[in-house]
Structure formats: C-alpha cells, structure tokens
C-alpha positions as CSV (number, residue, x, y, z in Angstrom):
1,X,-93.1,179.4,98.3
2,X,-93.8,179.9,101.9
3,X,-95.3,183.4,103.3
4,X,-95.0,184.8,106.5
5,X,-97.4,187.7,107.7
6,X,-95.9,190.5,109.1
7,X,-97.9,192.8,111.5
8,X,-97.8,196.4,109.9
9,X,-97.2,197.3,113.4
10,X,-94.2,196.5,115.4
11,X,-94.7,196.3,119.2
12,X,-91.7,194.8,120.7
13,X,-92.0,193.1,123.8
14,X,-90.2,194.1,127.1
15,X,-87.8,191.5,126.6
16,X,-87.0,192.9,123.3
17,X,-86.7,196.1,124.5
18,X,-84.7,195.1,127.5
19,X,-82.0,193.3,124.9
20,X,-82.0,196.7,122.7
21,X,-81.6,198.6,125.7
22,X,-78.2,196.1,126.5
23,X,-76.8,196.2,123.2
24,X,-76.9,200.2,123.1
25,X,-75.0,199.8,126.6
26,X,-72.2,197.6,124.9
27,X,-73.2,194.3,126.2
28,X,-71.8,191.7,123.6
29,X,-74.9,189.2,122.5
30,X,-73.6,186.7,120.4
31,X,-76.4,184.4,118.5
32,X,-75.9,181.3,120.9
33,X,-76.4,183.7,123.9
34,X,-79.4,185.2,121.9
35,X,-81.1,181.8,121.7
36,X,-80.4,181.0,125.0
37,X,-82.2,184.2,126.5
38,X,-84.8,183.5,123.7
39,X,-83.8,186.6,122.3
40,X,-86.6,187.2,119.1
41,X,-85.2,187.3,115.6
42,X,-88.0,189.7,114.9
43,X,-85.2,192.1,116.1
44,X,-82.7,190.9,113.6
45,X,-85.9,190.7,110.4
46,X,-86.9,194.4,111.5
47,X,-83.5,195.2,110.9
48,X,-83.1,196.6,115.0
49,X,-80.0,194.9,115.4
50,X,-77.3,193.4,113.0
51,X,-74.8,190.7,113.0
52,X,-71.2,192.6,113.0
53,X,-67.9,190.8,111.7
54,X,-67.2,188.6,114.6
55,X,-70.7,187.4,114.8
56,X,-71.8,189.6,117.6
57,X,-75.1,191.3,117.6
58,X,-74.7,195.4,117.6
59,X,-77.6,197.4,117.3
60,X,-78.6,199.6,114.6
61,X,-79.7,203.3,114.7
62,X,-83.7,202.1,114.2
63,X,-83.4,200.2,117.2
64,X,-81.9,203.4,119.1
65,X,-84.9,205.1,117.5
66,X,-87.1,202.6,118.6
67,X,-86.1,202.4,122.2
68,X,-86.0,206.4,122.3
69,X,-89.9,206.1,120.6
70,X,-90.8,203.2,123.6
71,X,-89.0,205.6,126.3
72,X,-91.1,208.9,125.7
C-alpha cells in the first residue's frame, strides 16, 4: 500500500489560483488542456474543481471559497 503525505495546509500556487479564477469565469479546461498548462491535480484531490459529464473541469464552491479566502 502506498502513502502519500498531504500538507495540513493548502497553499495553492498562483498558477492554481490563476486556473480557479478561469474556471469561475466559464473558461472550459478539459484534462488534456489541464496537462498541457501543467494544471496541478492537487486541485482536483482537494476537491477545488470536479470533472462534470462531458469531461470538462468546473469548479466547485470550496474553490470559489478558496479564491474569495486568497483575494481578501
């Protein structure tokens, strides 16, 4: 069985935030795109954004609470 440490702390980097910040604009991310722009999947294990039906990325409402927590 293989464990992976996880930080108590999350501090997302600007690129991360940057991608949240897209997503809550409507930009459509789709997983090839996100491993192009080396998108993390930190995002996606934090559970900050979620795969919808067709694939696409969409944020969720901790990663609107998490860029509204980065902005103040």
């Amino acid at each position: 069985m293989e464990l992976h440490y996880r930080a108590p702390q999350f501090d997302p980097t600007v690129d991360e935030l940057d991608a949240l910040k897209q997503l809550e604009m409507g930009k459509v991310i789709d997983l090839p795109h996100a491993q192009k722009e080396h998108l993390s999947g930190r995002l996606l294990e934090r559970g900050y954004v979620h795969k919808n039906s067709t694939g696409e990325l969409a944020i969720s409402d901790s990663g609107r609470q998490l860029i509204r927590r980065q902005n103040n």
